[in-house]
FINU-498510 format. One record per residue (C-alpha): residue in three letters; z, x, y; residue number from 0. Coordinates in Angstrom, 3 decimals. Layout:
residues N
SITE residu        w        u        v num
SITE    Ala        Z        X        Y NUM
...
END
This chain:
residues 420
SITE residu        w        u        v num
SITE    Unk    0.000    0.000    0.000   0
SITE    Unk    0.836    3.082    2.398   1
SITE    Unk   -2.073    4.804    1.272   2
SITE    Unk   -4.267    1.549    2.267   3
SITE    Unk   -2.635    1.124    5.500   4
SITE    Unk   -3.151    4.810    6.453   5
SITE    Unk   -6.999    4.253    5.397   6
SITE    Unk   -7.132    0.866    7.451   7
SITE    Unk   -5.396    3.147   10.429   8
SITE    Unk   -7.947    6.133   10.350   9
SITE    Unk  -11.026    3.120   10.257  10
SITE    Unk  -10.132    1.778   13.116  11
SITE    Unk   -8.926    4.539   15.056  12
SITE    Unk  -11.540    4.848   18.176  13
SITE    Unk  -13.921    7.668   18.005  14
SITE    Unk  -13.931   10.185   20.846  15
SITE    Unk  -17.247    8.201   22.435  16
SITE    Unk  -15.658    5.066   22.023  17
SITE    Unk  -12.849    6.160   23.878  18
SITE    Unk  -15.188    7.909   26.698  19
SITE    Unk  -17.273    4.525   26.612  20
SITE    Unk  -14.079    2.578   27.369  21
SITE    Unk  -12.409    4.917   29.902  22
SITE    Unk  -16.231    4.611   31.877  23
SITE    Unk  -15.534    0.687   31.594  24
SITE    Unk  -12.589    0.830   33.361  25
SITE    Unk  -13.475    3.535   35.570  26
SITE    Unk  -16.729    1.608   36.761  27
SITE    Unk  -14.147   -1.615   37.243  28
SITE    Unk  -11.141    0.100   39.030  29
SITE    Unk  -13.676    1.346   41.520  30
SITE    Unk  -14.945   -1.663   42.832  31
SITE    Unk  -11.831   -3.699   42.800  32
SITE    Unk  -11.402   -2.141   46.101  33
SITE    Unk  -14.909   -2.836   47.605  34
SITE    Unk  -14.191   -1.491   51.102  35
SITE    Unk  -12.983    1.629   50.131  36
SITE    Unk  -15.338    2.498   47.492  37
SITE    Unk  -18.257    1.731   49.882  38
SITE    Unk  -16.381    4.220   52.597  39
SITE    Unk  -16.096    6.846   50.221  40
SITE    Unk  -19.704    6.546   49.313  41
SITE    Unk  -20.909    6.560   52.846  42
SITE    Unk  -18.804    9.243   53.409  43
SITE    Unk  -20.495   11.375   50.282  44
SITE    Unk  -23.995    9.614   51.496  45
SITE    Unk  -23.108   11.116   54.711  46
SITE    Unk  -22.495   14.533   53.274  47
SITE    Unk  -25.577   15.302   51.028  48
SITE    Unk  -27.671   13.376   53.930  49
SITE    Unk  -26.782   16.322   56.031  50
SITE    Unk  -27.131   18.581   53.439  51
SITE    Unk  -30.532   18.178   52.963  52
SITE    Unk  -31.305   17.991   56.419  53
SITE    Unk  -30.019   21.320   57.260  54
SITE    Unk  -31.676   23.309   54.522  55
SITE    Unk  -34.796   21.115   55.191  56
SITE    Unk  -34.545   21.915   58.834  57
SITE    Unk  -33.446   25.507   58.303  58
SITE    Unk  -36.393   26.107   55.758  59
SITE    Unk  -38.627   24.034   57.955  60
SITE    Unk  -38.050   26.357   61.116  61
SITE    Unk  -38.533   29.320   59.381  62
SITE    Unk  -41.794   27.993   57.870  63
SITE    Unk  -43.210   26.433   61.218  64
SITE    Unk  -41.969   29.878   62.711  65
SITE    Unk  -44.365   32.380   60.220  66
SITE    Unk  -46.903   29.935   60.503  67
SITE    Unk  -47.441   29.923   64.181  68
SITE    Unk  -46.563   33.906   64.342  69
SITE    Unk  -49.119   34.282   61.722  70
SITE    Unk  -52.031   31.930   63.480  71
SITE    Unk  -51.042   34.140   66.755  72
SITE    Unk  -50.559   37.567   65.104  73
SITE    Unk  -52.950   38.080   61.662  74
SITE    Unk  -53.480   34.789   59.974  75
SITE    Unk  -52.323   32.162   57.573  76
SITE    Unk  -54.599   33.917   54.505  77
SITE    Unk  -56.796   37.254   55.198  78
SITE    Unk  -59.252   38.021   52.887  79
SITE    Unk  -60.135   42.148   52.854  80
SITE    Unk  -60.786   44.994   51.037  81
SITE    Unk  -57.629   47.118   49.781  82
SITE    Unk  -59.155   50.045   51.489  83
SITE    Unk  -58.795   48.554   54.779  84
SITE    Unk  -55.579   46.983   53.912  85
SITE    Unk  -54.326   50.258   54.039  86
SITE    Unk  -56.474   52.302   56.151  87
SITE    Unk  -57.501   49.692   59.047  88
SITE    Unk  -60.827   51.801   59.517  89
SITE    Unk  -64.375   49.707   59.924  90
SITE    Unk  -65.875   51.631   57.454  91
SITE    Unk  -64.105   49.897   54.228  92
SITE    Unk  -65.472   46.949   55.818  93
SITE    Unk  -65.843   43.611   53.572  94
SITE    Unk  -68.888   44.618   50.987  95
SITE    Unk  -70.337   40.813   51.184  96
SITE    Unk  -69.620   37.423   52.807  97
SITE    Unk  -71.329   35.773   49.620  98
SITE    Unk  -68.078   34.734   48.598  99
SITE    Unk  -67.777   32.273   51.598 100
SITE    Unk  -70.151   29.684   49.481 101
SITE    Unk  -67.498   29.142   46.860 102
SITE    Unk  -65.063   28.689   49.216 103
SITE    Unk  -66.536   26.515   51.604 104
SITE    Unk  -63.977   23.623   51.619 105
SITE    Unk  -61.277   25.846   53.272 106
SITE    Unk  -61.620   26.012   56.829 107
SITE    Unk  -62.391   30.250   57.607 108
SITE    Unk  -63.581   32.416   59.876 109
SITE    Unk  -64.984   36.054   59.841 110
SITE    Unk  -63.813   38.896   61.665 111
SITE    Unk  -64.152   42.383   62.848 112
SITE    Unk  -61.673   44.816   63.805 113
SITE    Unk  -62.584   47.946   65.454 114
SITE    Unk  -60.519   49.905   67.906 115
SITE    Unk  -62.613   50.893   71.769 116
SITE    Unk  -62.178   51.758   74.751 117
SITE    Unk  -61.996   49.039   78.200 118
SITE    Unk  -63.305   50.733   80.938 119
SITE    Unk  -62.892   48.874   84.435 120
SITE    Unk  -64.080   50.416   87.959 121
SITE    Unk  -60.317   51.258   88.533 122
SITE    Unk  -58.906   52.613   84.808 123
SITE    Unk  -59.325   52.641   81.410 124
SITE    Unk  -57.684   51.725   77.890 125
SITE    Unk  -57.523   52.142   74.229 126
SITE    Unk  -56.958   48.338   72.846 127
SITE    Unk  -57.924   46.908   69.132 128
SITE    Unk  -60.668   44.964   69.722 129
SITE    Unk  -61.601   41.825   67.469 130
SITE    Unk  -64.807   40.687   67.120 131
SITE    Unk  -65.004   36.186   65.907 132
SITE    Unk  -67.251   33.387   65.755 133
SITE    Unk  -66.168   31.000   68.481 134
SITE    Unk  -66.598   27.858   66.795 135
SITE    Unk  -64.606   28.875   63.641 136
SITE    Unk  -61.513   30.565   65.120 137
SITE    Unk  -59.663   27.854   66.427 138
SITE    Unk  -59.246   26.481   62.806 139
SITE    Unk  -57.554   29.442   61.922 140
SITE    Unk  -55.711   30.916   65.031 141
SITE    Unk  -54.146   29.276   68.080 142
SITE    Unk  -55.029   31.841   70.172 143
SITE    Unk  -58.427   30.350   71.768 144
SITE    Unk  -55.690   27.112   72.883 145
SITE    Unk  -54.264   29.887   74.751 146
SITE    Unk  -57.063   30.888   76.959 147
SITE    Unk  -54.904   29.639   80.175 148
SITE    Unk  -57.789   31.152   82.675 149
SITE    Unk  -61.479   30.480   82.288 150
SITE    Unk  -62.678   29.413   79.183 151
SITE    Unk  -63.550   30.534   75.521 152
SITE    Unk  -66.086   33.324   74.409 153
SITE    Unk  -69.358   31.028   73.774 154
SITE    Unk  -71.829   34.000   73.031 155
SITE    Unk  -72.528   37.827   73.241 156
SITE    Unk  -71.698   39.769   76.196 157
SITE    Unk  -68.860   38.012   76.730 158
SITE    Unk  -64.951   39.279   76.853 159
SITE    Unk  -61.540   37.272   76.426 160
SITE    Unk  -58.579   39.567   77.203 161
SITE    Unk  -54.575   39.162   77.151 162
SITE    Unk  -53.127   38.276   80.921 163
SITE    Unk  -51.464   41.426   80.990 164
SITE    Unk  -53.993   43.249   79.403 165
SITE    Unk  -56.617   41.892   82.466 166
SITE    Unk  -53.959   43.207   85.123 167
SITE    Unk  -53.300   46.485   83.856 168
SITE    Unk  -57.279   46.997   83.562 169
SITE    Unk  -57.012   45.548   87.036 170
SITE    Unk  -59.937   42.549   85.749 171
SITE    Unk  -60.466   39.505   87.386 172
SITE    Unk  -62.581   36.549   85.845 173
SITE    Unk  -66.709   37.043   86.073 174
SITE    Unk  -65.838   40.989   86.150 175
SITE    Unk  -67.514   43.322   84.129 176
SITE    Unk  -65.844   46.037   82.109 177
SITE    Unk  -67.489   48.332   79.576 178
SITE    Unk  -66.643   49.071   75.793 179
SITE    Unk  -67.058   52.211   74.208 180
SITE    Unk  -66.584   52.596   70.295 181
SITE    Unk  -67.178   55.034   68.082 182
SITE    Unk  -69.466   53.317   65.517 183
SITE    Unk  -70.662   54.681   62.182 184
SITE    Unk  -73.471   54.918   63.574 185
SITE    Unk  -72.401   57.500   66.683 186
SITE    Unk  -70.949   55.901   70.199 187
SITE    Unk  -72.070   52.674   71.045 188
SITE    Unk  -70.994   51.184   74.806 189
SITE    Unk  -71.456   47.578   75.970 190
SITE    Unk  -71.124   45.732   79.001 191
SITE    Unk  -69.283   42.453   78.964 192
SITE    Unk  -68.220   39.725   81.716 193
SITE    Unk  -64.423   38.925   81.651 194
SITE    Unk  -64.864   34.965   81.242 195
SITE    Unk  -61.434   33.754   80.375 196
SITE    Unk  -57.565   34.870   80.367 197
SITE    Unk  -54.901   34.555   77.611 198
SITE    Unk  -51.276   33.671   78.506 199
SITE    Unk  -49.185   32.929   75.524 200
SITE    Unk  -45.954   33.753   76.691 201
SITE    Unk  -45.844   36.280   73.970 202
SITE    Unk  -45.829   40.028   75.264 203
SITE    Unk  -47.674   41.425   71.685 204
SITE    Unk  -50.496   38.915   72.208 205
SITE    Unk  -50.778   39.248   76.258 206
SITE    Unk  -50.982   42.982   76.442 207
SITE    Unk  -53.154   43.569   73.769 208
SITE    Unk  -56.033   40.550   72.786 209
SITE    Unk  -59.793   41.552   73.246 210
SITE    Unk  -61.785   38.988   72.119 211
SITE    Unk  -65.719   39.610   71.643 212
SITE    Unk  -68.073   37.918   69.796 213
SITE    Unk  -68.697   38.750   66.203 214
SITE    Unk  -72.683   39.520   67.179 215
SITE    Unk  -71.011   41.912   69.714 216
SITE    Unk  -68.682   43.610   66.982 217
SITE    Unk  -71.625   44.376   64.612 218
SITE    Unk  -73.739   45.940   66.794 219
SITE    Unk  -71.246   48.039   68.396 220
SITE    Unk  -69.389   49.677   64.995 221
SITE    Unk  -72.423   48.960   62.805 222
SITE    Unk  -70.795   46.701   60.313 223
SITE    Unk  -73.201   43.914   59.037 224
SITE    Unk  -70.412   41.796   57.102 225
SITE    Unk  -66.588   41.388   58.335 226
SITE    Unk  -63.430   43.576   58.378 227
SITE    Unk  -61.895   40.707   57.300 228
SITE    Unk  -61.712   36.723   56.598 229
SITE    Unk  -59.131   34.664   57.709 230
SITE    Unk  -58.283   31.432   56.059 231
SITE    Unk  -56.367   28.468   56.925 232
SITE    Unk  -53.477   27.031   54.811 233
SITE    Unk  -50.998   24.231   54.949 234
SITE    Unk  -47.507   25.168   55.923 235
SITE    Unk  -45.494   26.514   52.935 236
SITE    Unk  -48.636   27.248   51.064 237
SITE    Unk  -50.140   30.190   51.995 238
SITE    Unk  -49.506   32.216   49.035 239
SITE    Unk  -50.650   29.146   46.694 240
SITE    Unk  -54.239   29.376   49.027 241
SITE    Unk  -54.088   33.265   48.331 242
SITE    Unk  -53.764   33.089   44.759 243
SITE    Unk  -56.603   30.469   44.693 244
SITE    Unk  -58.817   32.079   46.560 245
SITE    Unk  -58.447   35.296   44.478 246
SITE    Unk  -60.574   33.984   41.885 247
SITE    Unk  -63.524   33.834   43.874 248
SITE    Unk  -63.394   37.493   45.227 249
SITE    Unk  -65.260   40.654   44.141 250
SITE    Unk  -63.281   43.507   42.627 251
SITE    Unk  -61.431   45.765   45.409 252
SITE    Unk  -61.544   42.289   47.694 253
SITE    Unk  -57.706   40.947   47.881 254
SITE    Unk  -56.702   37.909   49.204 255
SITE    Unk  -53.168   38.339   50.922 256
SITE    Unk  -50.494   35.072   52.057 257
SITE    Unk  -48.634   35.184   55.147 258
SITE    Unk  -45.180   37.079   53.282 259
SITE    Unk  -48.064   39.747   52.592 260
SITE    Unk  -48.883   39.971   55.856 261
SITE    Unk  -45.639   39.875   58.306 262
SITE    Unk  -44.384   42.473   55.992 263
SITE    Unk  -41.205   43.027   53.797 264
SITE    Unk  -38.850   43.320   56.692 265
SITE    Unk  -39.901   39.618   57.882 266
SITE    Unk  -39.268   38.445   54.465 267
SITE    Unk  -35.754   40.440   53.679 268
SITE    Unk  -34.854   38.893   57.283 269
SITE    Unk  -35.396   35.413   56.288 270
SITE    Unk  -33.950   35.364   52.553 271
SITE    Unk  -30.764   36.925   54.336 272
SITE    Unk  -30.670   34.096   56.994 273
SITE    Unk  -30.920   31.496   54.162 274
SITE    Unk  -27.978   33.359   52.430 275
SITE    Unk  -25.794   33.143   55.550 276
SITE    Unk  -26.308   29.516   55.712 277
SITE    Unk  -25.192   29.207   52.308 278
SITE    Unk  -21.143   28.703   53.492 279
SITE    Unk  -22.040   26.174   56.172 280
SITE    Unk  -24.146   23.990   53.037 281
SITE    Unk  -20.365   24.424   51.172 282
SITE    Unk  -18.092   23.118   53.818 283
SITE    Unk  -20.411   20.095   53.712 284
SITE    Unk  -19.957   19.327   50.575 285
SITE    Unk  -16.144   20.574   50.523 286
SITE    Unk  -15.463   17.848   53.106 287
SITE    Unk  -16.933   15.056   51.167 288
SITE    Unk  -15.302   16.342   48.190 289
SITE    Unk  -11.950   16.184   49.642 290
SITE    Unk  -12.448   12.900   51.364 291
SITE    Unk  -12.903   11.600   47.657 292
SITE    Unk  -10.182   13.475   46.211 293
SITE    Unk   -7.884   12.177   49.112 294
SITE    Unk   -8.532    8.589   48.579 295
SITE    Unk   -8.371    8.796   44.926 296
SITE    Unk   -5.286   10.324   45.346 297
SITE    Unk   -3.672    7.638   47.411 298
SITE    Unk   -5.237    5.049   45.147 299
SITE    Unk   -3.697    6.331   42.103 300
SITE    Unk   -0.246    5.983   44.377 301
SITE    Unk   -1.086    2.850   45.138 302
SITE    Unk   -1.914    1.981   41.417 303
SITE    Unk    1.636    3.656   40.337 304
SITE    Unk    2.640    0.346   38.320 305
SITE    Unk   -0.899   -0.292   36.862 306
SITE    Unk   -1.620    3.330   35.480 307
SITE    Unk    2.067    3.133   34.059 308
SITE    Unk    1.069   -0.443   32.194 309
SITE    Unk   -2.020    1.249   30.665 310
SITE    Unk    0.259    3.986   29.387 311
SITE    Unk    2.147    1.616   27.962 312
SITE    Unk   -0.362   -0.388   26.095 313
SITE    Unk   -1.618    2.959   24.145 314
SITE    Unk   -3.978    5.087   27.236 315
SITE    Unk   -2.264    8.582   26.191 316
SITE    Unk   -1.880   10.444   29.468 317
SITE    Unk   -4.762   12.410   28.793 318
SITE    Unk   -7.051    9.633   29.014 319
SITE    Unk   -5.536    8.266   32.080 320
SITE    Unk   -6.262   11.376   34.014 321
SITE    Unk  -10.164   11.429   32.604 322
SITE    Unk  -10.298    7.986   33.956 323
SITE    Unk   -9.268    9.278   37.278 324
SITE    Unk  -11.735   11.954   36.777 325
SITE    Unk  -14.434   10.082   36.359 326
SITE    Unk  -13.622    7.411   38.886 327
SITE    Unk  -13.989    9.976   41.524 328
SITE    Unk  -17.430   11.011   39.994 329
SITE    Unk  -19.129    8.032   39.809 330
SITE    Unk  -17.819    7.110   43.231 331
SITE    Unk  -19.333   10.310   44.386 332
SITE    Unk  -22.102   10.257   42.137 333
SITE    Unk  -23.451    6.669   43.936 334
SITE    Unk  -22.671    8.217   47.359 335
SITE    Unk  -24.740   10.857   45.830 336
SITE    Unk  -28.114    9.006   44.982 337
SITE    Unk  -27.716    7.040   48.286 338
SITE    Unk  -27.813   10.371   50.484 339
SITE    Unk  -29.933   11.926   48.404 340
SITE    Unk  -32.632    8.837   49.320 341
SITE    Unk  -31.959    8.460   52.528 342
SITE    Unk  -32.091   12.163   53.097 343
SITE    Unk  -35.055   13.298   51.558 344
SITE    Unk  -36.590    9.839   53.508 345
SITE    Unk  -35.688   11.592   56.572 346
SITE    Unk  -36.854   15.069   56.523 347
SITE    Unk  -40.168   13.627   55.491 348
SITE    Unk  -40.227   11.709   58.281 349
SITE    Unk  -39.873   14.817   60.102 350
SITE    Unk  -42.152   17.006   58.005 351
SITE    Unk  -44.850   14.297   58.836 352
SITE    Unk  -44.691   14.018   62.228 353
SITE    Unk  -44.222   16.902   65.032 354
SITE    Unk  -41.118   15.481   66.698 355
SITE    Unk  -39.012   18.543   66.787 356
SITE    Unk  -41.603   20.512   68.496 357
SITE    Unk  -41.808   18.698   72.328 358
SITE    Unk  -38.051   18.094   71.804 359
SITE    Unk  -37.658   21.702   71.893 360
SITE    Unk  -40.286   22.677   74.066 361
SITE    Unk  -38.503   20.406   76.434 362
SITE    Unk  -35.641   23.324   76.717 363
SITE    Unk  -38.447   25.353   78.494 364
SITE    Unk  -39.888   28.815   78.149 365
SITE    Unk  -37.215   30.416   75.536 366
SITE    Unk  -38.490   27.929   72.873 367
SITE    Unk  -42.458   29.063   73.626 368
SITE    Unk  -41.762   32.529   73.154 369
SITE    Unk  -40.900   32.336   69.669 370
SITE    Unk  -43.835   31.070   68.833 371
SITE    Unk  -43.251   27.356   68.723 372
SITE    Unk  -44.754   25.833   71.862 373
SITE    Unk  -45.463   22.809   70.108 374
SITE    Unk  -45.160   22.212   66.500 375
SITE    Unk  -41.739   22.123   64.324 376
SITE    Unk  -41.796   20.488   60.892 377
SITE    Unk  -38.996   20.056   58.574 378
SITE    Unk  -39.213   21.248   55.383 379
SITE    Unk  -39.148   19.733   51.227 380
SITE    Unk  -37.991   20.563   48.376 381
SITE    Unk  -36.507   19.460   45.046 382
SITE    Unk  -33.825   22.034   45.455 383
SITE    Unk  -31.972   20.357   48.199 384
SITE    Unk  -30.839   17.989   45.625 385
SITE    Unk  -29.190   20.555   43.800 386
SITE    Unk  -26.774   21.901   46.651 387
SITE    Unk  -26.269   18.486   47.111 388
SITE    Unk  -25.386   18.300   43.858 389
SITE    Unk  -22.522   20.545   44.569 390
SITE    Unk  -20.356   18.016   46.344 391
SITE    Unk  -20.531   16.095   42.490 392
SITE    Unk  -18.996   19.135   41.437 393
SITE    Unk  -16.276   20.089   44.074 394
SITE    Unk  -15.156   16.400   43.985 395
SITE    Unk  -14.634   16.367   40.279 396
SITE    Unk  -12.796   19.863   40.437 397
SITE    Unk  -10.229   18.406   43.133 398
SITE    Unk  -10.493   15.254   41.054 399
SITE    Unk   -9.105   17.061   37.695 400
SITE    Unk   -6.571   19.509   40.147 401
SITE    Unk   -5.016   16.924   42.146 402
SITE    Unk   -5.212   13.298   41.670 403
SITE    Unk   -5.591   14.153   37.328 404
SITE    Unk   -2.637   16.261   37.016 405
SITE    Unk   -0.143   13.888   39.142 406
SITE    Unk   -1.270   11.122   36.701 407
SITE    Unk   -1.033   13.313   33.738 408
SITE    Unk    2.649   13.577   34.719 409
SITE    Unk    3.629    9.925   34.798 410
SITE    Unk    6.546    8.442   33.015 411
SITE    Unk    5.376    5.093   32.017 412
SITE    Unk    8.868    3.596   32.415 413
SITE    Unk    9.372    4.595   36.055 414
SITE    Unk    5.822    3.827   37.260 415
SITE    Unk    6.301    0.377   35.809 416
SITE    Unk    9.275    0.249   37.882 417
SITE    Unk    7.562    1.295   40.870 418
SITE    Unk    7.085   -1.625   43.487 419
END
């Protein structure tokens, strides 16, 4: 008879899911008998990974919309050369062939050459790095033609665009002539060109140093019949995916390189280390939402002295009281979770898809322009906001199991039933 009792007993006994499947009943109950709180702490986690995302979307955003207009001011979003001039920026390991421009023809490009001269003007003379481009293709690549504050764009040969500061250290006004001499591979070549328009960026690097030509212009004075170089466009974010595209379409020795490529390693190093220092201000977010939850759980297991100590009564060991408590502040924080997440990733899109940050900040006045943002500041997205979000899930559980857990896993059922 013992022996079938103690049979009957180990049958029925609940089985560790069982148990975790009840403990999640009541959990999911005891949080919403108290609808106003529950639906404060959620806003209040909502609140949390909302801001979250927006700061590492906004953070990430910056730094993209920050290489993106240094790069369309500076080099360009994609360049397509030779490794030779890569890393000797001579004309003569020019590109071998523009045929590759056919099988590339749906992203927007533009040739060009680089050659160093020589401006002469009636009153002085400088060495400058000269550019040679097609007119009607830079603009899709570079925003320094939107620039061009004085005059007006290069339309044709025998024309000259130069930096602001560039014009008054030559001492060049507009409809002046200066000359260019270069040393071609074919022996000096000189030109005469008419100063037609003026570039005023705001940016020192761009002002005291632009000479635009036209490509025509750039050929016949160094003697290159192809391009130094190609520049492509690319979306924000995606230059290296372009670059790695494109590399299946060039000829051997021909590289494609992104924008990282381009600004260098110390550019790069500089923003991975900025995204690291932001790292403790994405913690304290979710460390205050964390202890927001583990405050109010806290007081409502207070509150709830008499009911926790009837459940240990009835047969909930203390163990299982204090997972309950556990995983009422998850799910709690785990709704408040999904919520933010939502309406967070809703907003940086919102924000990735149109330019509003950009005249905002612009609005501040000239500081703003001479980082290279006159105009356009996107926020950024990605799937891996969700996962420092994530982390406030985590902290509140922690404080969950250190604070609110441990005071329950301490009660005498006898007193807390006595407990008014």
């Amino acid at each position: 008879m013992s022996a079938r009792a103690a049979g009957t007993a180990r049958v029925s006994a609940p089985s560790t899911r069982q148990t975790l499947n009840l403990l999640f009943r009541l959990a999911w109950r005891n949080i919403w008998r108290h609808r106003r709180r529950t639906i404060l702490l959620i806003a209040v986690v909502a609140y949390a990974t909302i801001a979250t995302v927006f700061f590492w979307g906004f953070m990430d955003g910056y730094a993209e919309s920050l290489l993106s207009n240094q790069a369309r001011l500076l080099t360009a979003p994609v360049l397509v050369t030779t490794a030779a001039y890569y890393d000797d920026p001579d004309p003569a390991n020019a590109l071998p062939s523009l045929d590759f421009l056919a099988a590339t023809a749906d992203i927007p490009s533009a040739p060009r050459l680089d050659f160093f001269g020589l401006l002469r003007s009636p009153y002085t003379s400088q060495g400058a790095l000269v550019r040679g481009i097609m007119p009607g293709l830079e603009p899709a690549v570079s925003v320094i033609p939107a620039h061009v504050r004085a005059g007006r764009m290069l339309t044709g040969p025998g024309e000259v665009v130069l930096g602001k500061t560039l014009a008054e250290e030559l001492d060049v006004r507009l409809g002046e002539r200066l000359a260019l001499d270069v040393s071609a591979l074919a022996g000096p070549q000189a030109a005469g060109l008419v100063t037609v328009g003026l570039i005023d960026s705001g940016l020192a690097a761009i002002d005291a140093a632009t000479v635009l030509v036209h490509l025509d212009d750039a050929r016949r004075l160094t003697g290159v019949t192809t391009a130094t170089g190609v520049a492509f466009d690319a979306p924000r974010g995606q230059e290296g995916a372009v670059a790695a595209r494109l590399q299946d379409y060039l000829p051997p020795g021909v590289q494609a390189y992104g924008l990282m490529q381009l600004m260098g390693d110390a550019v790069r190093f500089e923003i991975e280390g900025s995204r690291l220092s932001m790292v403790p201000i994405g913690l304290l977010f979710a460390v205050f939402a964390a202890l927001a939850v583990t405050s109010t759980v806290l007081v409502s297991v207070m509150e709830r002295t008499r009911e926790l100590g009837m459940m240990a009564a009835i047969g909930l060991a203390p163990k299982q009281l204090s997972r309950m408590v556990v995983i009422e502040a998850v799910l709690v924080t785990a709704v408040g979770w999904l919520v933010g997440l939502v309406l967070g990733y809703l907003l940086v899109w919102i924000f990735a898809t149109w330019n509003i940050f950009g005249p905002l900040f612009a609005a501040f006045g000239e500081a703003f322009a001479a980082l290279g943002l006159p105009a356009e500041l996107y926020t950024a997205i990605s799937p891996l906001y969700a996962l420092y979000a994530l982390a406030t899930v985590a902290c509140a559980a922690a404080f969950a199991l250190l604070i609110p857990a441990r005071r329950v896993s301490r009660l005498n059922p006898v007193e807390a039933m006595r407990t008014e």
